[in-house]
Legacy VTK file of the C-alpha trace (Angstrom):
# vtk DataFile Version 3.0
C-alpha trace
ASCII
DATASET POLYDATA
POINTS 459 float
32.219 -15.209 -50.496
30.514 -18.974 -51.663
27.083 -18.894 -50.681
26.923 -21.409 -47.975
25.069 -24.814 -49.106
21.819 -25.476 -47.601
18.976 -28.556 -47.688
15.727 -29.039 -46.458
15.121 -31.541 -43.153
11.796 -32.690 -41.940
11.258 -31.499 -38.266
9.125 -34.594 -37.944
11.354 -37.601 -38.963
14.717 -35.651 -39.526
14.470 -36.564 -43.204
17.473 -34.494 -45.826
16.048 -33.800 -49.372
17.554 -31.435 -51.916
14.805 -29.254 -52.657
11.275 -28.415 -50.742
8.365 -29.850 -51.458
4.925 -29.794 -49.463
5.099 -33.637 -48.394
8.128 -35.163 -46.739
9.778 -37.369 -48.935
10.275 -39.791 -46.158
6.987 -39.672 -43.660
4.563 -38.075 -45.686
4.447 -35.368 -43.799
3.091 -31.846 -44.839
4.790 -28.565 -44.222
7.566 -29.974 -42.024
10.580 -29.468 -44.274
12.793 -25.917 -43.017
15.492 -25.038 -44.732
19.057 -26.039 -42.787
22.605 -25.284 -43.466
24.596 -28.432 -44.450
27.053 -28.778 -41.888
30.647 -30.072 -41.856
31.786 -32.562 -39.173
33.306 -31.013 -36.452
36.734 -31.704 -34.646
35.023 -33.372 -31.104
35.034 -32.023 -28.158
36.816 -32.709 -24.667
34.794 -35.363 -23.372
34.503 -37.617 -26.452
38.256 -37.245 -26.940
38.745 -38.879 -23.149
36.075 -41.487 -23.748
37.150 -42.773 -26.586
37.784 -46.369 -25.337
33.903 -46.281 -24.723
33.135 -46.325 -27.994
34.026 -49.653 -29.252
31.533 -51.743 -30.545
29.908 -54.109 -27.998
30.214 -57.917 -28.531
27.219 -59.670 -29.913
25.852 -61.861 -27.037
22.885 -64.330 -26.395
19.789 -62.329 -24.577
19.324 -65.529 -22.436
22.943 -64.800 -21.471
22.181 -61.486 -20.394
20.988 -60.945 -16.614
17.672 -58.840 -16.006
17.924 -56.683 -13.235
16.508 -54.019 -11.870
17.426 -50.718 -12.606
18.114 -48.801 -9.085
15.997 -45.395 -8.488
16.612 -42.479 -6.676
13.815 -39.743 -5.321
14.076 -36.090 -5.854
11.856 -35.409 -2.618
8.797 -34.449 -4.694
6.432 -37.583 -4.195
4.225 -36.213 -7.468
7.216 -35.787 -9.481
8.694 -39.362 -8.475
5.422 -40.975 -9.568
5.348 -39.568 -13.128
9.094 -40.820 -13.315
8.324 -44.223 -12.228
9.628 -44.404 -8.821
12.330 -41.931 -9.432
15.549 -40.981 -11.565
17.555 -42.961 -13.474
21.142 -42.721 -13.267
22.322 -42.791 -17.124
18.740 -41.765 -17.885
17.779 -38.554 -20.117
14.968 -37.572 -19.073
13.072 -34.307 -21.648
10.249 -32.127 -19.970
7.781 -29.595 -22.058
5.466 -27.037 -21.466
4.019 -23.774 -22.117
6.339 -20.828 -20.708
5.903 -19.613 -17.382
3.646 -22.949 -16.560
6.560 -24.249 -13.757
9.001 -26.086 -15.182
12.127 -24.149 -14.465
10.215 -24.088 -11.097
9.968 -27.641 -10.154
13.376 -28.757 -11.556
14.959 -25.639 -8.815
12.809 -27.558 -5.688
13.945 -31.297 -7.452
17.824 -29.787 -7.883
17.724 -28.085 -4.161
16.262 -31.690 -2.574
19.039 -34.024 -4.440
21.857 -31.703 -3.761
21.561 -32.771 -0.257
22.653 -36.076 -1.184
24.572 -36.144 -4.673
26.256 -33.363 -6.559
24.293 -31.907 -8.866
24.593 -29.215 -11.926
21.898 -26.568 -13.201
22.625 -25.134 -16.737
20.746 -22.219 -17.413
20.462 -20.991 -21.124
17.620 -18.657 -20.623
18.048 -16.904 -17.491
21.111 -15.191 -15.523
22.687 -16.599 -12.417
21.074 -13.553 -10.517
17.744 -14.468 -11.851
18.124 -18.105 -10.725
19.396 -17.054 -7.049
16.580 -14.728 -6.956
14.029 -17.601 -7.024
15.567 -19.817 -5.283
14.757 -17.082 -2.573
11.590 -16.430 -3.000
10.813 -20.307 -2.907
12.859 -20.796 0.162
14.473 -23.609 -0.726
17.996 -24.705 0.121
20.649 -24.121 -2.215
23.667 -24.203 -0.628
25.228 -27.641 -2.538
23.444 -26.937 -6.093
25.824 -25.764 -8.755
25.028 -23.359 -11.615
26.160 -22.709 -15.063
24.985 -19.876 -17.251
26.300 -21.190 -20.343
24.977 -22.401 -24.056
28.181 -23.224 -25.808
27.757 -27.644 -25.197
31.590 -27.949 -25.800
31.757 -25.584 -22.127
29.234 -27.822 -20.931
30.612 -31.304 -21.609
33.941 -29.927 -20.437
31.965 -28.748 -17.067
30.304 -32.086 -16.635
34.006 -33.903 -16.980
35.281 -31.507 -14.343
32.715 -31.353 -11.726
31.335 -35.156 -12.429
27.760 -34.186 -11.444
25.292 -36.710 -11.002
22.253 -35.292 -11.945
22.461 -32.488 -14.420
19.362 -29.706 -16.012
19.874 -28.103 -19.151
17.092 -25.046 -19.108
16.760 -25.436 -22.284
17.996 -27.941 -24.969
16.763 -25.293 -27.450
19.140 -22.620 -26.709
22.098 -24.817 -26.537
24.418 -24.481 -29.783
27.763 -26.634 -30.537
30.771 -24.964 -32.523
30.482 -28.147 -34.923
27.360 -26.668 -36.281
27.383 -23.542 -37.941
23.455 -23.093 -37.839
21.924 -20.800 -34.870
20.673 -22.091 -31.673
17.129 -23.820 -31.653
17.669 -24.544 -35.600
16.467 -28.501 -36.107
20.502 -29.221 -36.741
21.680 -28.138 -33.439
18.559 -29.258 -31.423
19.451 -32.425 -32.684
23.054 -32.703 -32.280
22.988 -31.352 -28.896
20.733 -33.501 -27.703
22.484 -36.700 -29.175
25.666 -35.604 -27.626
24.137 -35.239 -24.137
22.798 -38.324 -24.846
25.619 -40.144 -25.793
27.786 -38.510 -22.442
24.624 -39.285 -20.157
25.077 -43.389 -21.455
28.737 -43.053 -21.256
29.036 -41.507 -17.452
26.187 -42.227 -15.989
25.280 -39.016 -15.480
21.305 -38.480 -15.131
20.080 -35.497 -17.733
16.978 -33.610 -17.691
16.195 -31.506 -20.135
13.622 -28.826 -20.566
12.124 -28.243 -23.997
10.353 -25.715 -25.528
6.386 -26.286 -26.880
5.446 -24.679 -30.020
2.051 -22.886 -30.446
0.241 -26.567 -31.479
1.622 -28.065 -27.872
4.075 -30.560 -29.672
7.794 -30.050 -28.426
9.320 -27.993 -30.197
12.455 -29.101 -32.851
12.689 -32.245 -34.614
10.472 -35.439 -33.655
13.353 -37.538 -33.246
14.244 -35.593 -30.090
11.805 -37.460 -28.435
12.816 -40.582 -29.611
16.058 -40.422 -28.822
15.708 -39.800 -24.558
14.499 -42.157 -22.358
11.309 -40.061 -20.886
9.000 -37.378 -22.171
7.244 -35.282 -19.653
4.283 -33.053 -20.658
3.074 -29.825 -18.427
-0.414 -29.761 -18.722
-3.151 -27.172 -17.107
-4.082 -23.532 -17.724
-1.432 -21.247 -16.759
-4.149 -18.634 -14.807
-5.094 -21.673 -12.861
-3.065 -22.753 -9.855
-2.978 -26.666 -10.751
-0.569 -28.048 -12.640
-0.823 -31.402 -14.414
2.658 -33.556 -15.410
1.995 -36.340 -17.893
4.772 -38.916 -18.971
4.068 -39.915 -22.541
6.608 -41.763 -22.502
8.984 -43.666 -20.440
11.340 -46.074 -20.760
11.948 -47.360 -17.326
8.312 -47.018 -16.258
4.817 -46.996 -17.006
3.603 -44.273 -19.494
0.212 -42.245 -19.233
1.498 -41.284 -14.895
-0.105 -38.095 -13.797
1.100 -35.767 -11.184
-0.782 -33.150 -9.848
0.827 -30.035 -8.225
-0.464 -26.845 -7.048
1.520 -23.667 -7.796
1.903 -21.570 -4.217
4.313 -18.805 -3.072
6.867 -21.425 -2.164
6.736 -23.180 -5.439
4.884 -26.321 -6.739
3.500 -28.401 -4.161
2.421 -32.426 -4.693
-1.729 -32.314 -4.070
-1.996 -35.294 -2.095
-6.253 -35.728 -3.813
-5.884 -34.952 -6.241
-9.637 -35.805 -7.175
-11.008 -33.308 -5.137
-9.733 -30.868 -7.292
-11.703 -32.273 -10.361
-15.198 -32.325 -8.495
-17.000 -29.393 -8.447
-18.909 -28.148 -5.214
-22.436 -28.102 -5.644
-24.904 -26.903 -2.860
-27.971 -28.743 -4.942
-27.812 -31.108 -7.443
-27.251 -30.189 -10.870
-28.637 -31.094 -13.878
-25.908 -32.424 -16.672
-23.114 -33.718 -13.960
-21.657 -36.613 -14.026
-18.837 -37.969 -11.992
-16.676 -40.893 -13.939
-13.608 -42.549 -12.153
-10.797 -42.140 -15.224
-7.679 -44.253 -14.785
-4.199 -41.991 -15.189
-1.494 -45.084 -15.279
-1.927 -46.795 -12.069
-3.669 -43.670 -10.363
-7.826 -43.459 -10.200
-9.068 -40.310 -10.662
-12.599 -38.845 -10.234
-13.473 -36.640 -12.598
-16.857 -34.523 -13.369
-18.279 -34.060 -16.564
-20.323 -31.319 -17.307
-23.030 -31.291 -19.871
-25.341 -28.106 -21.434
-27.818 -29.450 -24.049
-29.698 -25.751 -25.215
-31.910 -25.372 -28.362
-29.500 -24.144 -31.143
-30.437 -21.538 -33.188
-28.240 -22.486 -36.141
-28.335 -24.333 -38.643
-26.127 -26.838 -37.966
-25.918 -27.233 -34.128
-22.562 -26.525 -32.380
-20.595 -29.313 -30.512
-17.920 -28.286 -28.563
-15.542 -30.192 -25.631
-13.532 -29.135 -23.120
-11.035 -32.287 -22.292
-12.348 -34.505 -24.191
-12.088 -36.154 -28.021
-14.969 -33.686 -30.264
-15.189 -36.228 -32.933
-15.995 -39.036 -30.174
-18.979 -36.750 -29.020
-20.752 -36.763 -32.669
-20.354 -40.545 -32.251
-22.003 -41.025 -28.820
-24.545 -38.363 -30.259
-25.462 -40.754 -32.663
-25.604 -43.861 -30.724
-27.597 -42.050 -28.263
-30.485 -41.398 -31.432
-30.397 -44.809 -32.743
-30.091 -46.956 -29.578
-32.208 -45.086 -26.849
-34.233 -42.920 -28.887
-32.987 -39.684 -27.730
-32.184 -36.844 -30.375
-30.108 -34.149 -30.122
-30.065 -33.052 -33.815
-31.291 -29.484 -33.466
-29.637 -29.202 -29.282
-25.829 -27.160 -29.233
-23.835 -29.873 -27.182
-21.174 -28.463 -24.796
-19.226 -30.851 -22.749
-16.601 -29.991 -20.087
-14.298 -31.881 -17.966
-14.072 -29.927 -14.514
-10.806 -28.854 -13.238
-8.463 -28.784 -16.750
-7.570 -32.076 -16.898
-7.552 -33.899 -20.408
-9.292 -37.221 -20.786
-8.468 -39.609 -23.786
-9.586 -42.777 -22.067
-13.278 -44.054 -24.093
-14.344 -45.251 -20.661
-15.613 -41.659 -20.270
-18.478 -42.383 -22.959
-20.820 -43.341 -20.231
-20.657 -40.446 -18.036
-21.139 -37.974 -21.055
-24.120 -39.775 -22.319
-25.459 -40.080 -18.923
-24.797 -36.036 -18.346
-26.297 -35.253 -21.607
-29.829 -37.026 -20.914
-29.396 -35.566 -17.691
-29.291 -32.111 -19.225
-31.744 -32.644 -22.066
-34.481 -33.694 -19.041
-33.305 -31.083 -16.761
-33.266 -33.616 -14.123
-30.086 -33.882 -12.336
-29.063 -37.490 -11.633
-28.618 -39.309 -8.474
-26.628 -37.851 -5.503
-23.540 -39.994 -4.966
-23.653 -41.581 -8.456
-20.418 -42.401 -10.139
-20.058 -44.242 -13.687
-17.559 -45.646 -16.161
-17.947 -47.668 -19.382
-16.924 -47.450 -22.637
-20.239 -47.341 -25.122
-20.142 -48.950 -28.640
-21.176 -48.628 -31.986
-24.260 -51.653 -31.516
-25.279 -49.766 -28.249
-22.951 -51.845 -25.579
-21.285 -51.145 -22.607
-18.013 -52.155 -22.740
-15.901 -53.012 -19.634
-13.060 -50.569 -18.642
-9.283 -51.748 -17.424
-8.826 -51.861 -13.498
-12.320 -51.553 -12.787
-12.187 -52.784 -9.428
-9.413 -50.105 -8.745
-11.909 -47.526 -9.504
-14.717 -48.418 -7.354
-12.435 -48.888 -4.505
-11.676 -45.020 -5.010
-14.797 -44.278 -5.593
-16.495 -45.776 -2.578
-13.084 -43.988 -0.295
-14.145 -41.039 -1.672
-18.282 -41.461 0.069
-19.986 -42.594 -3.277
-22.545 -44.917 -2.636
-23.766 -46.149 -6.354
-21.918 -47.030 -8.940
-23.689 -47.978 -12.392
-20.797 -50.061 -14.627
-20.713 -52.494 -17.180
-21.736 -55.887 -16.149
-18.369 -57.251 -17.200
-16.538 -54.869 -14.617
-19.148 -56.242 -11.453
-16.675 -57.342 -8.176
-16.802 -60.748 -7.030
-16.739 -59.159 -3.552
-19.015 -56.499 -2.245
-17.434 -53.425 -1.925
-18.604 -51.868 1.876
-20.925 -48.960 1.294
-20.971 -48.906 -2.092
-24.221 -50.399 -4.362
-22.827 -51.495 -8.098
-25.092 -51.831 -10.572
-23.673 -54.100 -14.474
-25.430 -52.729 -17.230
-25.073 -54.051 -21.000
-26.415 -51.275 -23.034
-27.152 -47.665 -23.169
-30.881 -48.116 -23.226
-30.531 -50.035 -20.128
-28.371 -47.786 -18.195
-30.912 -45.151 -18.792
-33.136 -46.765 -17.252
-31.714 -47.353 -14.506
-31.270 -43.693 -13.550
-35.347 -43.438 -14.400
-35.932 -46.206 -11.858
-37.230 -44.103 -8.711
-35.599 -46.891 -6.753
-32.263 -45.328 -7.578
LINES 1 460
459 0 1 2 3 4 5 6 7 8 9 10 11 12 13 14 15 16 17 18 19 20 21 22 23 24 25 26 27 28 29 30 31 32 33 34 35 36 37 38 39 40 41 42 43 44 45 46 47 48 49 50 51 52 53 54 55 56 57 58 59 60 61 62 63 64 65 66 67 68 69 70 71 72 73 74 75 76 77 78 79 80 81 82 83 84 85 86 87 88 89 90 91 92 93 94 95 96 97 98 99 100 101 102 103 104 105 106 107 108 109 110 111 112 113 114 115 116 117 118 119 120 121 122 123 124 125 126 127 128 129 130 131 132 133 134 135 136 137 138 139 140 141 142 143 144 145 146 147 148 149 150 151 152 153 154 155 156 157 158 159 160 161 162 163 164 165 166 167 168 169 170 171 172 173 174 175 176 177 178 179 180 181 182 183 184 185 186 187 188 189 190 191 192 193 194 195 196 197 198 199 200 201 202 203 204 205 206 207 208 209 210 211 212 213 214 215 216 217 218 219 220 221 222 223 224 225 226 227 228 229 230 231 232 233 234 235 236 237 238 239 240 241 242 243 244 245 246 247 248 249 250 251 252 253 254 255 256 257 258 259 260 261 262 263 264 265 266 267 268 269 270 271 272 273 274 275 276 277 278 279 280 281 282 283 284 285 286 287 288 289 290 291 292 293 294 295 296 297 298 299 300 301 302 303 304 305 306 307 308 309 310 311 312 313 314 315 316 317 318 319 320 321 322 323 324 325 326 327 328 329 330 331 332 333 334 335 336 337 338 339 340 341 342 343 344 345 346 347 348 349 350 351 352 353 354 355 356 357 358 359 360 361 362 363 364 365 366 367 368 369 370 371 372 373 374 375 376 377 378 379 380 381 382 383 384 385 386 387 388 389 390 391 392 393 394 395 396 397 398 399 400 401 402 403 404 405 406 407 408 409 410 411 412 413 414 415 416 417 418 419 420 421 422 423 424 425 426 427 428 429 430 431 432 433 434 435 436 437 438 439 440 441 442 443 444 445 446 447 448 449 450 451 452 453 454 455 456 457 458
């Protein structure tokens, strides 16, 4: 028997080169070529052979020509999950959702499933689990399933045939990765058939109409697992975030193509399943009987959602020789940097302190308009003094010593002062026009001078 012919393909850009080498050819890359089987072109499949008028090429037109409207939206009954959509589904839309296993996905697709089938018919496609297994939590979370179809199947010729059959609306593939096609000769979850699969739901979801979400695996880094054009190729990414031994549960869109990106949802995983937390920035303030030193609480903006957040700070003498800095939700390398400004611009230094920084609750900031708040919890720690009771901050802090201003800065002190803070210390740029009832603002332009501030026994 011929030994079958094989090449390498970048799991990043989907590259083909002969041989492997260390660097992608293509993206420059490292250690992201796997060896693949070179497949032969398949003879179709049902659905492609019925839709073959579909496939014409469109004629060229003029974009003025072309009428903007907007796309229509339906709910799945989870508020939380709507607003990391955008408003909703799509219909035509593919929409790809990650996490680590047993975090909730299958979870919250079962309670989005059981809500729509009340009003459109709907499909589950389970790869992973049995139909048994699937009925079995649908029980224990109480929802009602009476409309929602299931497959157990991960042969996608079955599927597209199902999905011509049935004409679902809204369709879940649990998961992309252990869906194979009889076109490919590779195993399931190989970067050929991840791939392939995925363009072909694709290409039926554009065709029909139908709305696809599809659940992807994570590998041990976070990033989705398969190739990087998988992500490219749907309309939205969703991201699980949080630990799994907590009971919050963070969904990020990272990117979406009928909505804004960056949307958080926060849920809370009960006995009945995940539930939308309604404030979500109580869960990210801790409860202090006293005041503490090293906490600060910053307003962070998540898409169009504010978000109060409390950073934690523990300056200790290190007994190393080089000192440890560590975060927890925040960018490390940004910490050395505000370290450093810190030295040169206020005359604080913390070159023989370890440096921990944490932000409460799990949730991930990437925003620089948390620089503030960490400098402010570090001197704060360093002193031992713990800073002002009802004292909330944002800013982004440069190179020269500045406070920079921070987008939708009068969104944040408006859930700020909702939320019974009563002093605010900003940059000057981000100072309301309006007073803001109950709440005292204070613009500062540099580090040195926001330090001061909190000194001033007035505060």
């Amino acid at each position: 028997m011929a030994k079958a012919k094989t090449n390498f393909t970048c799991t990043e850009c989907g590259g083909i080169t002969n041989k492997w080498t260390g660097k992608c050819p293509n993206c420059g890359q490292w250690n992201t070529l796997v060896e693949t089987t070179v497949e032969t072109a398949g003879v179709g499949n049902r659905f492609s052979n019925q839709h073959q008028g579909l496939a014409q090429a469109a004629p060229v037109m003029s974009l003025t020509d072309i009428e903007a409207i907007d796309v229509p939206r339906f709910g799945t009954g989870i508020e939380e999950f709507d607003r990391v959509l955008g408003g909703g589904l799509v219909a035509g839309g593919v929409v790809l959702i990650g996490g680590d296993p047993g975090i909730g996905k299958s979870t919250l697709l079962l309670q989005a499933l059981a809500n729509l089938s009340r009003t459109k018919k709907v499909l589950y496609v389970s790869g992973e689990e049995s139909g048994a297994q699937i009925a079995m939590r649908a029980k224990r979370l109480a929802v009602d399933a009476k409309e929602l179809k299931l497959q157990a199947e991960i042969q996608l010729e079955k599927v597209l045939n199902t999905l011509v059959d049935l004409k679902p609306e809204v369709v879940v593939i649990d998961s992309i990765q252990t869906v194979y096609s009889d076109a490919l000769t590779s195993a399931p979850g190989s970067v050929a058939q991840v791939r392939e699969c995925a363009a072909q739901l694709t290409r039926v979801a554009k065709q029909s109409g139908i709305t696809i979400i599809m659940v992807g695996h994570v590998t041990k880094e976070g990033a989705l697992a398969g190739p990087r054009v998988l992500e490219h190729i749907v309309d939205t990414v969703l991201y699980f975030e949080g630990d799994t031994h907590s009971s919050f549960r963070l969904v990020r869109a990272v990117k979406n193509r009928f909505g804004a990106v960056n949307e958080l949802g926060v849920f809370a995983m009960t006995e009945k399943g995940l539930k939308g937390v309604s404030n979500p920035s109580a869960l990210f303030l801790s409860q202090h009987d006293v005041e503490v030193p090293g906490s600060c609480v910053m307003v962070t903006q998540e898409g169009t959602r504010p978000l109060l957040v409390e950073i934690q700070a523990l300056v200790d003498t290190s007994h190393l020789p080089n000192a440890r800095r560590l975060t927890v939700g925040l960018e490390q390398n940004r910490l050395a940097m505000l370290l450093a400004v810190l030295h040169r611009h206020a005359g604080i230094a913390a070159f023989d302190q370890d440096v921990f920084i944490n932000a409460v609750g799990g949730v991930k900031i990437t925003e620089p308009a948390a620089d503030l708040a960490v400098l402010l919890a570090i001197n704060s720690s360093m002193r031992n003094k713990p800073l002002p009771r009802g004292l909330v901050v944002f800013g982004e802090v440069g190179l020269a010593g500045e406070i920079r201003p921070a987008p939708r800065g009068q969104e944040r002190l408006r859930e700020a002062a909702k939320l019974g803070f009563s002093i605010a210390i900003i940059p000057k740029s981000n100072e309301p026009k309006q007073k803001i009832e109950g709440l005292t603002v204070i613009g500062v332009d540099r580090i040195d001078d926001a330090l001061s501030k909190i000194r001033d026994a007035s505060l």
